[in-house]
C-alpha positions in Angstrom: 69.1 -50.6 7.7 66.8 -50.9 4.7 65.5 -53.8 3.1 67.4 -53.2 -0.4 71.3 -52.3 1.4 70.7 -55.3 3.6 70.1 -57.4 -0.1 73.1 -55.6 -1.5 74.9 -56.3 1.3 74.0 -60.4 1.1 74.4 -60.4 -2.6 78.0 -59.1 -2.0 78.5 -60.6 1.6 80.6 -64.1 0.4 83.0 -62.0 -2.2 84.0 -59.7 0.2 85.9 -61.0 2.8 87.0 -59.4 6.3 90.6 -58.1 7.9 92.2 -57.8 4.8 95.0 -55.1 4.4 97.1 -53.4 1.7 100.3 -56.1 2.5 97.2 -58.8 1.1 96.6 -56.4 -1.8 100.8 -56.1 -2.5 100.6 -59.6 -1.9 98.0 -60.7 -3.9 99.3 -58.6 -6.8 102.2 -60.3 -9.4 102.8 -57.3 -11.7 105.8 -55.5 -10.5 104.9 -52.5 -11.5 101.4 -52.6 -10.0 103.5 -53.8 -6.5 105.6 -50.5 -6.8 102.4 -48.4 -6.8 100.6 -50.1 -4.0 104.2 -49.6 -2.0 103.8 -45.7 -2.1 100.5 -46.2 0.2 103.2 -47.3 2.6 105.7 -44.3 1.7 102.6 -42.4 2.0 101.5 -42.9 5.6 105.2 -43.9 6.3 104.0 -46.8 8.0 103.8 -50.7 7.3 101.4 -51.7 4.5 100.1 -54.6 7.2 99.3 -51.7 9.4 96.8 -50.3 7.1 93.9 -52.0 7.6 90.9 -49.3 6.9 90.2 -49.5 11.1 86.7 -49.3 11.5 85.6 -49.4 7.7 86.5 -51.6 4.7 89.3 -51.2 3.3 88.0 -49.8 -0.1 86.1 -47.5 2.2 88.7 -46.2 3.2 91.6 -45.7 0.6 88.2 -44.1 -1.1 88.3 -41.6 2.1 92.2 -40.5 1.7 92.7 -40.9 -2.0 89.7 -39.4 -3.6 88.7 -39.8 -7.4 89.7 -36.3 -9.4 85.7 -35.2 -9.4 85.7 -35.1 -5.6 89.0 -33.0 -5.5 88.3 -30.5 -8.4 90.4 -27.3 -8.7 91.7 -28.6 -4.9 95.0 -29.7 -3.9 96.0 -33.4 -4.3 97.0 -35.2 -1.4 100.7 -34.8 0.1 100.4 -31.2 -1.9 102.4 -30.0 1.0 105.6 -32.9 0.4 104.4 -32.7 -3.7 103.7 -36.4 -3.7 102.5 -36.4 -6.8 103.6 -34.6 -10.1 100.6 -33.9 -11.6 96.9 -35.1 -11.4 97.3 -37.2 -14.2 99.8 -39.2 -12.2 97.7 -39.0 -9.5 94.8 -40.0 -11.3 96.6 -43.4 -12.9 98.1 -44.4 -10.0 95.0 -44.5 -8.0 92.8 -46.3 -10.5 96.2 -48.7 -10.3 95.8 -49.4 -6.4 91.9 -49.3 -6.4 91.4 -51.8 -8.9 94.0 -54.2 -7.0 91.8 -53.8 -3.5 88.6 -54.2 -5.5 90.3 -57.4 -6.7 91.6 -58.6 -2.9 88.6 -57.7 -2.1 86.6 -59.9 -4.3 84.4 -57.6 -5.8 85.5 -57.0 -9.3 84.4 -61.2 -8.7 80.6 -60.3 -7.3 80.8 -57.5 -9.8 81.5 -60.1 -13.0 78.6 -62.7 -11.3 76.2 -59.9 -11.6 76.7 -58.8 -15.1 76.7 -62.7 -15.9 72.8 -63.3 -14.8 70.2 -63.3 -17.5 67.3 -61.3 -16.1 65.3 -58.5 -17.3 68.6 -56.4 -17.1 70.3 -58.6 -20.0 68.1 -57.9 -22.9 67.4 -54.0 -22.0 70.9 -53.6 -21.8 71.8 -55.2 -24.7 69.4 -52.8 -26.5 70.8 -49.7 -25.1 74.2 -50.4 -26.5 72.7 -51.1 -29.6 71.5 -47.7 -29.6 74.5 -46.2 -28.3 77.0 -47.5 -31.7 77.5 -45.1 -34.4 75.9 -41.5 -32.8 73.2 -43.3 -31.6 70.1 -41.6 -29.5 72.1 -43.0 -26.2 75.1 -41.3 -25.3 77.8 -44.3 -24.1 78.8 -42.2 -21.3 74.9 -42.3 -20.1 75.1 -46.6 -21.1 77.5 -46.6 -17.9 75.4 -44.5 -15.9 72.4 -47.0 -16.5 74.8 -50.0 -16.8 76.6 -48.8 -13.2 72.8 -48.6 -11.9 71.7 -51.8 -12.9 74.8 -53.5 -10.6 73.0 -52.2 -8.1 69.6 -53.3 -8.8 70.8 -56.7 -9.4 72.6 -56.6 -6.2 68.7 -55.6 -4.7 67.4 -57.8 -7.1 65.5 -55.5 -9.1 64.7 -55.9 -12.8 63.9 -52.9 -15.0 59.5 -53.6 -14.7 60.6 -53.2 -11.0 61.6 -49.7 -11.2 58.1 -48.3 -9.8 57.3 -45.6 -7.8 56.8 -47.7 -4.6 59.9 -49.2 -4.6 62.7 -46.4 -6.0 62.6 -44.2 -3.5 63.4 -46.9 -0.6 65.8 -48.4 -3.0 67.8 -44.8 -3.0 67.1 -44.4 0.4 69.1 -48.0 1.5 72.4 -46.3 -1.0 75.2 -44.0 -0.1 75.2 -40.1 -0.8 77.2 -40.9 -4.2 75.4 -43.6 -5.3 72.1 -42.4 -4.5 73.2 -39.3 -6.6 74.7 -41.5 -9.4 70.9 -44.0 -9.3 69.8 -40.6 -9.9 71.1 -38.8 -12.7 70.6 -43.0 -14.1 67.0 -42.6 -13.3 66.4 -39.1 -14.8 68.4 -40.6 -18.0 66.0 -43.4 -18.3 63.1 -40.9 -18.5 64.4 -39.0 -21.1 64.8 -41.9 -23.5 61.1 -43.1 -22.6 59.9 -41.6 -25.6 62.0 -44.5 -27.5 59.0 -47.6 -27.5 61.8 -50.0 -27.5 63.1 -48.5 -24.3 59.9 -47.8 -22.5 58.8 -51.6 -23.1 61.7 -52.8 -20.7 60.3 -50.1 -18.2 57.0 -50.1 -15.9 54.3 -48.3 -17.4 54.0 -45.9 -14.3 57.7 -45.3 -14.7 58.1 -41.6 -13.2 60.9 -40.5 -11.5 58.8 -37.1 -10.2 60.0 -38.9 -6.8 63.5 -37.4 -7.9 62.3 -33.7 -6.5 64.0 -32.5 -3.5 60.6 -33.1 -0.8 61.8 -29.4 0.2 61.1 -27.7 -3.4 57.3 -27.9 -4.1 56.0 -28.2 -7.5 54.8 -25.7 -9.7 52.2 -26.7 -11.5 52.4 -25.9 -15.2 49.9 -23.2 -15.6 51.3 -21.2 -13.0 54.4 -21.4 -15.2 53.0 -20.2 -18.1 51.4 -17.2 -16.2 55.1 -16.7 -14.8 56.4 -16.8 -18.3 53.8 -14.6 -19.8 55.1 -12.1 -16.8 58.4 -12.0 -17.6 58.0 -11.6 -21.1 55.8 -8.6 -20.3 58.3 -6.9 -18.4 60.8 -8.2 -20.8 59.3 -5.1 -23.9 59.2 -1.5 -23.6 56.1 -0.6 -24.7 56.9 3.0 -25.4 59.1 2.0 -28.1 56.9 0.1 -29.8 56.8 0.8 -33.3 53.5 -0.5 -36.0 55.2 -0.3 -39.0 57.7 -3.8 -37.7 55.3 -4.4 -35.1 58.2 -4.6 -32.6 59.3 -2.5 -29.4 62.8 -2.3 -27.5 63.8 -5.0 -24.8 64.6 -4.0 -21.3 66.5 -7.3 -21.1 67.9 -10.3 -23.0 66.7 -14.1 -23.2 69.1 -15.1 -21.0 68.3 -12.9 -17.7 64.2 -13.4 -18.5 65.3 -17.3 -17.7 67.0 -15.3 -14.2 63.8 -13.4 -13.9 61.4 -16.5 -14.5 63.4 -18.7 -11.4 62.9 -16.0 -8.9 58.9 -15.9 -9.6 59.3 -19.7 -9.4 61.1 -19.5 -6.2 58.6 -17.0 -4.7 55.7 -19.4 -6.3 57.5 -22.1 -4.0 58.0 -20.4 -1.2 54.1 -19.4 -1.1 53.1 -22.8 -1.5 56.1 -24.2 1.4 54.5 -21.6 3.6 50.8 -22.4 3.2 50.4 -18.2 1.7 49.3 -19.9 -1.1 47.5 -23.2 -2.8 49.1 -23.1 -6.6 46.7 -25.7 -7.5 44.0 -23.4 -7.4 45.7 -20.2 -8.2 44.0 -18.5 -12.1 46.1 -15.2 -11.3 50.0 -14.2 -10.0 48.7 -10.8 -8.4 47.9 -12.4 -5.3 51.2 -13.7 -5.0 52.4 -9.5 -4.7 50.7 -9.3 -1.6 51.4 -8.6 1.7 50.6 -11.6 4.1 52.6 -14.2 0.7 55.5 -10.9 0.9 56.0 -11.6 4.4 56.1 -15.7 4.3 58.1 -15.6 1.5 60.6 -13.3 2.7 60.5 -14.6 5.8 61.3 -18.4 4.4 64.2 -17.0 2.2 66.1 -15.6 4.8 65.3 -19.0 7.2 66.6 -21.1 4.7 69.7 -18.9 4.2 70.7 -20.7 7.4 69.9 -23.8 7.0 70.4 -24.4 3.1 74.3 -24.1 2.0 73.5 -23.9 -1.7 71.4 -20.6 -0.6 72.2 -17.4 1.0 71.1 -14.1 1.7 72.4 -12.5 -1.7 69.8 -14.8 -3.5 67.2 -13.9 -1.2 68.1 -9.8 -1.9 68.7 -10.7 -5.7 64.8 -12.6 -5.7 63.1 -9.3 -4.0 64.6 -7.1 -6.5 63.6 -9.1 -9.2 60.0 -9.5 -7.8 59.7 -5.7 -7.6 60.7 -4.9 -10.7 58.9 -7.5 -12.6 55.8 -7.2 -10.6 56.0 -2.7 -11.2 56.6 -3.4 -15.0 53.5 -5.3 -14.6 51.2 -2.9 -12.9 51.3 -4.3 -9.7 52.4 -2.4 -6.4 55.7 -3.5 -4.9 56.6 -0.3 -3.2 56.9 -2.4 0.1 58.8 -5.1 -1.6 61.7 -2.4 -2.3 61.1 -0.7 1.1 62.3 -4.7 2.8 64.9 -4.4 0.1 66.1 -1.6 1.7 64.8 -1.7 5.3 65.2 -5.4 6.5 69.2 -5.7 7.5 69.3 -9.6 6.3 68.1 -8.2 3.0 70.3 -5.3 3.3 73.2 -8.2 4.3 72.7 -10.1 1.6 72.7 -7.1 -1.1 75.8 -5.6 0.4 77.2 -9.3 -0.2 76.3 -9.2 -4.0 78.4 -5.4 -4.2 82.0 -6.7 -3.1 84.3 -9.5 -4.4 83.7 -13.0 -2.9 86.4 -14.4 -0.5 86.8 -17.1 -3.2 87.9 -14.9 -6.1 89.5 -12.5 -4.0 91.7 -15.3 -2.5 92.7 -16.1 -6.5 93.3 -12.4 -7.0 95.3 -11.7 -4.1 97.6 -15.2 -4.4 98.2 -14.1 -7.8 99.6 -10.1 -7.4 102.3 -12.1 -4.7 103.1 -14.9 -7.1 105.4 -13.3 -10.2 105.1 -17.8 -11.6 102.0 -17.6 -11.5 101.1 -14.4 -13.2 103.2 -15.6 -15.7 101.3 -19.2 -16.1 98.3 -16.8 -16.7 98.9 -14.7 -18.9 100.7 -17.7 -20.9 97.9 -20.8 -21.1 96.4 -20.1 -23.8 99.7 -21.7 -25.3 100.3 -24.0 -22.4 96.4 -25.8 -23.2 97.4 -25.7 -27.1 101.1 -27.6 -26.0 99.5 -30.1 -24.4 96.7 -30.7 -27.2 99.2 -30.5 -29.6 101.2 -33.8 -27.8 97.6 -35.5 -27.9 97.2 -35.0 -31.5 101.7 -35.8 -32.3 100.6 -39.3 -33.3 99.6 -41.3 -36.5 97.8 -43.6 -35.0 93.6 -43.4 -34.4 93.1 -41.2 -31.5 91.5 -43.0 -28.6 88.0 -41.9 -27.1 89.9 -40.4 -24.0 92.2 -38.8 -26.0 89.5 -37.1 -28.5 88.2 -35.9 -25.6 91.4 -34.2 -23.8 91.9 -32.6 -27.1 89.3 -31.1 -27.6 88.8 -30.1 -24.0 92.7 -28.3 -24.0 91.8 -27.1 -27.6 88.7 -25.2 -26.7 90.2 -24.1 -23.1 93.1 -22.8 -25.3 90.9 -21.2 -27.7 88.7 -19.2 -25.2 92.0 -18.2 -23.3 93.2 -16.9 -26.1 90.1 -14.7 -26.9 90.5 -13.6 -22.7 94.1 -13.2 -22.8 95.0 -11.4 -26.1 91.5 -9.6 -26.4 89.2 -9.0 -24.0 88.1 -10.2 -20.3 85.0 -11.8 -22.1 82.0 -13.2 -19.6 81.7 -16.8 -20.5 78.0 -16.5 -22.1 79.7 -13.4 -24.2 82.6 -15.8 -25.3 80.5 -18.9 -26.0 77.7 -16.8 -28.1 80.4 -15.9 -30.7 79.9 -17.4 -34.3 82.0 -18.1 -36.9 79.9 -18.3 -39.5 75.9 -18.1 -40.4 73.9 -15.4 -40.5 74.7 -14.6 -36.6 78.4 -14.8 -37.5 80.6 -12.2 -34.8 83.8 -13.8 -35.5 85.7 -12.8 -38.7 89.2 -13.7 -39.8 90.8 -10.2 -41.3 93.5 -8.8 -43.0 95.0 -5.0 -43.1 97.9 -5.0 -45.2 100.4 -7.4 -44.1 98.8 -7.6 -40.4 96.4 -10.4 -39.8 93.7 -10.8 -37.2 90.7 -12.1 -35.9 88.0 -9.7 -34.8 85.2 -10.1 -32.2 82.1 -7.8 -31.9 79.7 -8.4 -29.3 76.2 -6.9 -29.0 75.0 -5.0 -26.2 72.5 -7.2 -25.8 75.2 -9.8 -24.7 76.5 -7.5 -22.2 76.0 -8.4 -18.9 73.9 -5.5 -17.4 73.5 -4.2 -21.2 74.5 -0.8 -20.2 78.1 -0.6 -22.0 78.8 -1.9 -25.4 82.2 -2.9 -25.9 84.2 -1.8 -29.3 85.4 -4.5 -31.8 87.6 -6.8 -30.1 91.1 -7.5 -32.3 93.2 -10.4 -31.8 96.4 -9.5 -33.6 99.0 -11.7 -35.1 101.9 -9.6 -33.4 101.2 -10.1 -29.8 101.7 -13.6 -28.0 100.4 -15.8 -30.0 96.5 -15.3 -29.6 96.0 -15.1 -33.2 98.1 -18.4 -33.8 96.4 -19.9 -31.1 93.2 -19.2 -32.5 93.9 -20.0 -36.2 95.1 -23.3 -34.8 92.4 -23.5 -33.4 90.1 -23.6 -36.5 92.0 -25.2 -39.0 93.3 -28.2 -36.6 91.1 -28.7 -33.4 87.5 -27.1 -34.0 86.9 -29.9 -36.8 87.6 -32.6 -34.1 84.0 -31.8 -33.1 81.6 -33.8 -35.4 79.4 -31.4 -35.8 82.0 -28.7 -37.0 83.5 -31.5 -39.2 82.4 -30.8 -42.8 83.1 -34.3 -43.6 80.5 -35.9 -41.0 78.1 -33.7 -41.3 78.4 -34.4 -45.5 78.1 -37.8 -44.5 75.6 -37.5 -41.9 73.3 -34.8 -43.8 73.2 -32.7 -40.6 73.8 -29.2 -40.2 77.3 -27.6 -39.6 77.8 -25.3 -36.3 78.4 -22.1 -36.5 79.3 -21.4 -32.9 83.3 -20.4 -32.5 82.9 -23.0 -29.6 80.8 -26.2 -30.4 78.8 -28.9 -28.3 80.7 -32.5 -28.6 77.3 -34.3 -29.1 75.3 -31.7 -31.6 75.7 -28.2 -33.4 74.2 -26.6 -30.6 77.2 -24.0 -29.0 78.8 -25.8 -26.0 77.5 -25.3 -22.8 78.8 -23.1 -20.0 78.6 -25.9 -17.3 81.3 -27.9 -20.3 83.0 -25.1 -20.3 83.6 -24.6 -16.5 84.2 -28.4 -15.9 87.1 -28.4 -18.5 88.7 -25.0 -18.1 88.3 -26.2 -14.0 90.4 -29.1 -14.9 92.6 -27.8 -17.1 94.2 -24.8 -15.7 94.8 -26.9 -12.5 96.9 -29.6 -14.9 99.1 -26.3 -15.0 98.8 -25.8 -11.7 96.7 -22.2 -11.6 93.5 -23.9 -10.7 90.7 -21.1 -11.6 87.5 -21.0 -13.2 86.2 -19.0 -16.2 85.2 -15.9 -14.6 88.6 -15.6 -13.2 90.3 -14.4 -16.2 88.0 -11.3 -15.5 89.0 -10.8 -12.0 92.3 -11.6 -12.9 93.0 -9.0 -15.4 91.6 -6.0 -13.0 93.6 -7.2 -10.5 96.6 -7.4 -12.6 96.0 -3.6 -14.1 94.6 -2.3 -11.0 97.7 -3.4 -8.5 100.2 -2.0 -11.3 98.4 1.7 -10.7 95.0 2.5 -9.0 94.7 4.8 -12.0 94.5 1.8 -14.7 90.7 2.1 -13.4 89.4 3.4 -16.7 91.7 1.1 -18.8 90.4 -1.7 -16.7 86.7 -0.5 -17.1 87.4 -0.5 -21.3 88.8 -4.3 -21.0 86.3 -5.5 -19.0 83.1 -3.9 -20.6 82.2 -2.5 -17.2 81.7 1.1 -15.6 84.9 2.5 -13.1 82.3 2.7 -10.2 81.8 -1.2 -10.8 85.6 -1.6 -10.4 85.1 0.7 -7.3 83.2 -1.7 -5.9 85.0 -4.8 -6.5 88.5 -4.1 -6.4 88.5 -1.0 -3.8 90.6 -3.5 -1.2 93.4 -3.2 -4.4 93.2 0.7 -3.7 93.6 0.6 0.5 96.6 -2.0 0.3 98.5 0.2 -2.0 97.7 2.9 0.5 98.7 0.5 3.4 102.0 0.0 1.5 103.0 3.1 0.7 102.5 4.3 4.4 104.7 1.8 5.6 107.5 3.1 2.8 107.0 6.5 4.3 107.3 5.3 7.8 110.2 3.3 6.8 111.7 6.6 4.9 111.1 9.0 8.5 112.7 5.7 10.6 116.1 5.8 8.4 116.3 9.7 8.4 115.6 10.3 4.8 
């Protein structure tokens, strides 16, 4: 045990008292209401609350273990799905922070907890600064104030002030922590770095303060020149000279923005894996050729596909996806990478690993397959687009000041309903497609239009948007005579889009900041909101309805939907989705060999009955 847990563990020792169980914590607890939710642990287990006891860890521990915080669960199944314990999450969700809090109290450590925040140390003035700088749109987000508040409980608890936070100590500091609290210290640390570049903040903090410590030991770093030669690659590949024109001074691009940031991690990760493998020394490295040839080809490759089996956050489709990209960046280049293709094609983990990236995955074709065999819940998805705005709309059925959670669940059902909408009622849309449309500016793609008495919104996305870039999809129209897309969406504008600052034309008046013009919009600037926002909140959303999915599902959805009705909806399917009919070959030819299954049986079932 290190140094720091075993100081945590002392600072804590004499508030947390042993053999308690949840018949102390009912006990304990006077509220009635807060008595008939610590009885369900009982009805729960169906056993005695004196009988639950944690067993070999503390209690806390251990409800922690069986009744996990919503994060943990995602687009998951609550516990007791099976009996439907539970209504919804949201139930779930207030009942446990209900119990918890009542076993943190038994426990004593809501106590320890006050103690600490009570010392004046170095902690007490630096926090006191950050909040000042969180009030009023300040440079600190509040959510990142708890991060750093949460992480400075347990550098008290260590007894660590802020000047201690050097690079000698951190990393044992971490090291002493649970998995989710070492993640937590963390993303703390890394948010500590950022706002360095404040001199108020960085005079609380050591003047060797780096948290370079923070870097997996397994990824290697690449130093910054080699970055720039990797960049300066890409961007080469990224023009078609042919094409290029001196009167504008400008030639054709063989890709967008978007996939050179694709292209520039996979010269990264082969930069890595030469330097993991000792093919390389980036340090010294003036030129990427070397990094083409054979003896760094072989390590690298090599390395990928090792890792593939010991790395669950990589596979064998990433290691086929990075030679591909090598090749073709490194040809575009002038360099020879004929033997790069020929392991492409050759080397069966390779050939594994693209074969992998040409079907469905088992996740989305789990989704697709529980949805053709449930008629409730085809309905839920075709309908959530109004579902998300129902349940905004109940946020917002109030004159009082909305709180900051409930700000926040509006405009998280609000912008799930408004991108449904665009799915549902116009196209299957790739998220990056969706969240690049603009309302307004000189990019705008969005428009609000009118034909005669018929209303609609219409949507035109550029090829170079396209996934692929090889098919250009017409202009998209949301009408205002099927389903409620275009009241959705008009909803969406006049009544939830402003609840963003930055597409409020009040605050940014009074601010004197610019106004988005993204359709959706970033909650902390007028940047467009990100697709990891978008994915947590659709995530969390859908599964309030109960069709837990994730963005890209709408997609996959649709197909299915079209393709089970008749295998020759393939070309219909192809126009909705902006893809080609071999694509949906690909993906969805499982759709095609169960219909055949079925109608087999129906003949067999025809010859045994005569007909």
């Amino acid at each position: 045990m290190g140094f720091f847990s075993s100081a945590s563990q002392v600072a804590m020792s004499e508030a947390v008292p042993a053999s308690k169980t949840m018949q102390t914590v009912f006990d304990e607890t006077v509220n009635e209401t807060e008595r008939t939710r610590i009885a369900r642990v009982a009805e729960y287990f169906n056993a005695p609350l004196s009988t639950l006891d944690g067993g070999e860890v503390d209690l806390l521990a251990w409800f922690d273990t069986n009744f996990p915080a919503l994060k943990q669960i995602g687009a998951g199944p609550l516990p007791g799905a099976d009996r439907s314990f539970w209504q919804s999450k949201s139930s779930y969700a207030k009942w446990r922070e209900v119990v918890r809090r009542r076993i943190r109290t038994t426990l004593g450590v809501v106590v320890a907890k006050k103690a600490l925040r009570e010392r004046v140390d170095g902690w007490t003035p630096f926090l006191a600064l950050l909040e000042d700088l969180s009030k009023d749109h300040g440079p600190v987000h509040p959510g990142t104030l708890g991060a750093i508040r949460t992480f400075s409980d347990r550098s008290r608890a260590a007894g660590l002030d802020p000047m201690d936070l050097t690079p000698d100590i951190v990393p044992a500091f971490l090291d002493g922590m649970p998995a989710h609290e070492r993640a937590a210290s963390a993303t703390a640390i890394r948010a500590l770095a950022r706002h360095r570049v404040f001199p108020q903040i960085a005079a609380h903090l050591p003047p060797d303060f780096d948290p370079t410590y923070l870097v997996p030991a397994v990824r290697a770093p690449v130093p910054e020149p080699v970055r720039k030669m990797i960049a300066d690659m890409v961007e080469t590949a990224r023009h078609d000279q042919s094409t290029y024109d001196d009167v504008s001074q400008s030639c054709s691009e063989n890709f967008n923005a978007r996939t050179a940031a694709t292209y520039g991690a996979a010269l990264i990760a082969l930069a890595r894996a030469a330097q993991d493998t000792g093919a390389a020394d980036l340090a010294s490295l003036n030129c990427l050729d070397s990094l083409f040839d054979t003896p760094v080809r072989i390590a690298a490759i090599r390395h990928w596909i090792d890792r593939s089996e010991t790395d669950a956050g990589f596979s064998l489709r990433t290691a086929a996806d990075y030679v591909r990209i090598i090749a073709q960046i490194g040809k575009a280049n002038g360099l020879k990478t004929k033997k790069w293709l020929k392991n492409l094609k050759k080397n069966p983990h390779l050939q594994e690993g693209h074969a992998s990236g040409e079907k469905m995955s088992a996740k989305n074709r789990t989704f697709c397959e529980c949805l053709i065999h449930n008629p409730a819940d085809v309905r839920t998805f075709l309908r959530q687009h109004v579902l998300y705005q129902e349940r905004a709309k109940d946020i917002l059925a109030t004159d009082k000041a909305l709180t900051t959670s409930q700000l926040r669940a509006a405009r998280r059902l609000s912008t799930c309903a408004a991108f449904s909408a665009l799915a549902i009622r116009g196209a299957g849309l790739r998220k990056g497609s969706a969240l690049a449309a603009e309302c307004s500016g000189t990019g705008q793609n969005f428009f609000r239009k009118t034909t005669g008495e018929r209303k609609f919104f219409e949507l035109r996305i550029p090829i170079k948007d396209m996934k692929g870039e090889y098919v250009e999809l017409p202009p998209i129209h949301i009408r205002d005579d099927k389903y409620c897309g275009y009241e959705v969406l008009d909803w969406y504008l006049k009544t939830a889009r402003p609840l963003f600052d930055f597409a409020n034309p009040e605050f940014c008046e009074q601010e004197k900041c610019a106004r988005a013009t993204h359709l959706f919009v970033s909650e902390r600037s007028a940047r467009p909101l990100a697709g990891s926002m978008l994915y947590k909140w659709l995530t969390r959303s859908s599964a309030e309805i109960g069709l837990p999915m994730f963005p890209h599902n709408f997609r996959h959805g649709f197909a299915t939907l079209l393709l089970a009705r008749s295998w020759s909806n393939r070309g219909r399917a192809a126009a909705y989705l902006g893809c080609s009919v071999g694509v949906l070959d690909t993906y969805y030819g499982w759709i095609d060999k169960r219909q055949k299954l079925e109608e087999v049986q129906d003949l067999l079932a025809e010859a045994l009955a005569g007909k």
